[in-house]
N, C-alpha and C positions, 0 to 999 in steps of 0.2 A: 456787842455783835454788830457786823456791818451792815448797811440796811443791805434788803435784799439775800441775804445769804442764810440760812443755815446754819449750825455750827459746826457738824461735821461734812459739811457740802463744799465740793470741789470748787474753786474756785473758777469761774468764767476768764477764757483769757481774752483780752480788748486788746483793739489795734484803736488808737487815736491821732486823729493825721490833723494836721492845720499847722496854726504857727503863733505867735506873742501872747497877747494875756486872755484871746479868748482859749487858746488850746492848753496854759496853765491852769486855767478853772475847770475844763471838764475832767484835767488830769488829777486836782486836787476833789472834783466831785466822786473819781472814778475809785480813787484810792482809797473811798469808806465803800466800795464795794469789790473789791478785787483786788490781789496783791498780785496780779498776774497781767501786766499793763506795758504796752510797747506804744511809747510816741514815735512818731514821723513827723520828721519837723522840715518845713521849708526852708530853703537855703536861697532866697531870691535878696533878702535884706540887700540893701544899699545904701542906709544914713546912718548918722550917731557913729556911735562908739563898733558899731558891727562892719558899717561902711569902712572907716579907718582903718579896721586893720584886716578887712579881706585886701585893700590897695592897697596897707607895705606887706603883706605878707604873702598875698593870694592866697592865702586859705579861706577855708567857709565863714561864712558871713554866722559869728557864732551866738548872738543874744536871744535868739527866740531857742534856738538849744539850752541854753545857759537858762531862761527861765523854766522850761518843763525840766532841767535836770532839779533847779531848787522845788517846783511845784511835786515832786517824787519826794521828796528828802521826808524821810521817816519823822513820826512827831516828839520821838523824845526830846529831849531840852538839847544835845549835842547836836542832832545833825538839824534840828531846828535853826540854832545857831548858824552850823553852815550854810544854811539856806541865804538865811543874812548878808553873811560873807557873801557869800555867792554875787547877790543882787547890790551888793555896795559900792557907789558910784564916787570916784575920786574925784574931789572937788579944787579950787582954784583956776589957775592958767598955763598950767606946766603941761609936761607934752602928756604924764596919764589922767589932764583934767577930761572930764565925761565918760572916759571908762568905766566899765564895767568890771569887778576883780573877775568876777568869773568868765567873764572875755577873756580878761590878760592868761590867766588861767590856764584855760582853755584853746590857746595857742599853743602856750609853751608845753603840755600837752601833743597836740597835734608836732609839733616840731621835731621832740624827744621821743613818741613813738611813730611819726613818718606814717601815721593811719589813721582817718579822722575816726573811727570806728572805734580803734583798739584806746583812744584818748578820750572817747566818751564815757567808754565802760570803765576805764581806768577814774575817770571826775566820780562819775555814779557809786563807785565802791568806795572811794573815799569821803562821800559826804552821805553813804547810806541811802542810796536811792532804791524806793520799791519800784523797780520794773526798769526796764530800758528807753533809754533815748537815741534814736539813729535818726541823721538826715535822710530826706528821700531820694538824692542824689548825693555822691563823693564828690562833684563838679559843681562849684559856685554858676549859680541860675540867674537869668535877666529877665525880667516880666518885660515884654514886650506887648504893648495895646492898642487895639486901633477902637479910638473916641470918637462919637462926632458933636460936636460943637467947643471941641478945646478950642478953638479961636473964638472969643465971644462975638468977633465981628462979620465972621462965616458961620453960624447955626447948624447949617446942613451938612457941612464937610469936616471926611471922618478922615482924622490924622493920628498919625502912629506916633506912639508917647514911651518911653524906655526908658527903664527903671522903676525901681519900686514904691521910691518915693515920689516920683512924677504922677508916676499911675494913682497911688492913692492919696493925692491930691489934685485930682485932674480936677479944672470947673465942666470940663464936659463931660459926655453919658459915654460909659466904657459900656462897649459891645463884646468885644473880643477880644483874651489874652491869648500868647502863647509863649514858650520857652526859649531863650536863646542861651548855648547851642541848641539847634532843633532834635541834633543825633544825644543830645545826655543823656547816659545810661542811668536807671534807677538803683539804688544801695540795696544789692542782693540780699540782705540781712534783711533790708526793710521789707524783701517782695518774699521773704522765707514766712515771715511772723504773719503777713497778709493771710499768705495761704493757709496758714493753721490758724486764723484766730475762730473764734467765736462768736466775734463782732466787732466790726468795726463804727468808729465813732468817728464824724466829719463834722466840726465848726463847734460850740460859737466861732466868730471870727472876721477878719476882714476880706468881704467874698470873693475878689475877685486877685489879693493880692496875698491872701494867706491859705483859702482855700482852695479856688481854681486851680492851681498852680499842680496839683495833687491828680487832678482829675485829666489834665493836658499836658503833664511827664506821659508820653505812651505807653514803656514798658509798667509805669507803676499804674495809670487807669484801667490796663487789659488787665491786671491782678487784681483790682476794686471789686470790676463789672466783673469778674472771673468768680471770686471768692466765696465760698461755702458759708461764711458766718453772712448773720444778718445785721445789715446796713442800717446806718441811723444817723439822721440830719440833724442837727440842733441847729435853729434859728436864733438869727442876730436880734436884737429885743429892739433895734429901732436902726432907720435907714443908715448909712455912715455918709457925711458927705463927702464927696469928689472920687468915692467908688460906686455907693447905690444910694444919693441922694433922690428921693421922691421916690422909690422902689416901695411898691407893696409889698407885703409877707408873697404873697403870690406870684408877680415878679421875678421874687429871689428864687423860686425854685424854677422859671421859667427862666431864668439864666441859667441855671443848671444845665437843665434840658434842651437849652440853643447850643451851649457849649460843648458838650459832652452827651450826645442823644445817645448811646446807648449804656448809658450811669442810671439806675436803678437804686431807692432807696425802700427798704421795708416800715423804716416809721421816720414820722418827722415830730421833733418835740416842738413846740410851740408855748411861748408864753399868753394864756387870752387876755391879758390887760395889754398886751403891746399888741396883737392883734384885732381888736377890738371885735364886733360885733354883726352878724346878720351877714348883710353882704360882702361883707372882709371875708368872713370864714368859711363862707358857699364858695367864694373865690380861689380861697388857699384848697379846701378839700377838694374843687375842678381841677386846681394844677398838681396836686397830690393823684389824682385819681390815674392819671399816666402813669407812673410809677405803681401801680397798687399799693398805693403806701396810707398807712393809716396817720391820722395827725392826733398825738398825744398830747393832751393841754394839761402845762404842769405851772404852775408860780414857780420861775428859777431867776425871777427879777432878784438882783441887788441894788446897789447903789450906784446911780447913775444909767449910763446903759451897760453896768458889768455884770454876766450873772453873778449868785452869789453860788459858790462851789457845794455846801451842805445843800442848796434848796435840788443842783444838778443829781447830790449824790439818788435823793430819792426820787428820782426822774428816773435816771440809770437801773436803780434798785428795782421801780416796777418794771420797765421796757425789756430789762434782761432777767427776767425773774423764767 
């Protein structure tokens, strides 16, 4: 039985938005409680093997899709396998060295059915995916940011930094993202499942370039703040640098909050070993307290700073219980 559920109890359906491997963790946490699960994945990528072939081909930047469609892939041993596939990186110096198969994939894909939508659901049925994966835009996105102290030799001056690899690597403090183009429309499908889920689910992740992102698409944040289901933050289990290096847990939700003031979250998961203690946690429950939001402390620490996906499921399982 999955945690959290019943055995003859309806399934909750989840909306999961972010992007790379913190948004495959909550999807593989989500998937021992729900077979009813819609990713929203960012499309801002701009390096690697995603970088490559949004510039020959201009289509979507497709690796952080390509990993929530293997983070879905059913556990029996077949589409486990494809999972594999999926994630398998060609090696040497040839023109598919650092590829991704399920990049290359996942173009030719996009090319054959001329819909990045109708190429998703086509990858997902072929490698047995529980639940859907949609971008949250059809229009490849640019993180555009304004830091201050990207010149280390200017401190106080805030320069605008573009791209996504720039941005999360910046040595200075990012204050503010936003989208370029500023008019890109949100993936209707993605703003259909918003409106009916029964909660959605924002981060782990990289904040300001995997999640933000989510929250300053306008048509898709007036469907976040709009939505019926109830809202649920999962925090990064330690600062990341050259996005929120030296950021307290409280911090992060006070970027939230500068970003996106009228974003609303109903709980916020929290790990207390990467939180620590006393005045950490007075701190995080005063910047929760805007929100009404209550802070759940669960152990979802894995190895290194990854969650581990089983410790998310039973997180998920009590918050949506």
């Amino acid at each position: 039985m999955a945690h959290g559920k019943e055995p003859d109890s309806p399934s909750v359906s989840v909306v999961a938005l972010g992007g790379g491997h913190g948004l495959a963790a909550s999807l593989r946490g989500l998937r021992e409680v729900t077979d009813h699960i819609t990713a929203v994945v960012g499309v801002a990528d701009d390096g690697g093997s995603s970088g490559r072939l949004r510039r020959d081909f201009g289509i979507l930047p497709p690796g952080d899709l390509r990993m929530a469609v293997a983070a879905l892939c059913a556990d029996d041993e077949r589409e486990r396998r494809w999972a594999d596939i999926l994630q398998f990186r060609f090696s040497g110096d040839g023109e598919l060295a650092g590829h991704a198969v399920g990049n290359v994939l996942m173009a030719a894909l996009w090319e054959s059915t001329g819909d990045p939508v109708a190429g998703l659901d086509e990858l997902a049925t072929l490698v047995g995916a529980v639940g859907r994966v949609l971008p949250c835009s059809t229009d490849p996105l640019q993180i555009v940011a304004d830091v201050r102290g990207h010149d280390p030799n200017a401190p106080d001056l805030v320069t605008q930094v573009r791209g996504q690899v720039e941005v999360a690597t910046t040595p200075g403090r990012v204050e503010r993202v936003r989208l370029d183009p500023a008019g890109a429309k949100a993936c209707p499908q993605a703003l259909a499942a918003i409106d009916e889920a029964d909660a959605l689910v924002l981060g782990p992740g990289s904040w300001f370039t995997s999640l933000m992102p989510h929250l300053v698409l306008p048509e898709l944040a007036d469907h976040v703040v709009r939505a019926p289901g109830r809202r649920i933050l999962v925090l990064n289990l330690d600062p990341q640098e050259g996005e929120t290096g030296g950021f307290s847990p409280a911090e992060h939700i006070d970027a939230i909050a500068h970003q996106a003031p009228e974003m609303r979250f109903d709980v916020v998961i929290a790990d207390p070993a990467h939180v620590g203690l006393d005045q950490a946690r007075r701190d995080l429950a005063a910047a929760c307290a805007g929100w009404n939001a209550d802070v759940a402390y669960f152990d979802v620490a894995g190895v290194g700073d990854q969650h581990d996906p089983a410790k998310l499921a039973t997180a998920f399982g009590t918050v949506l219980a």
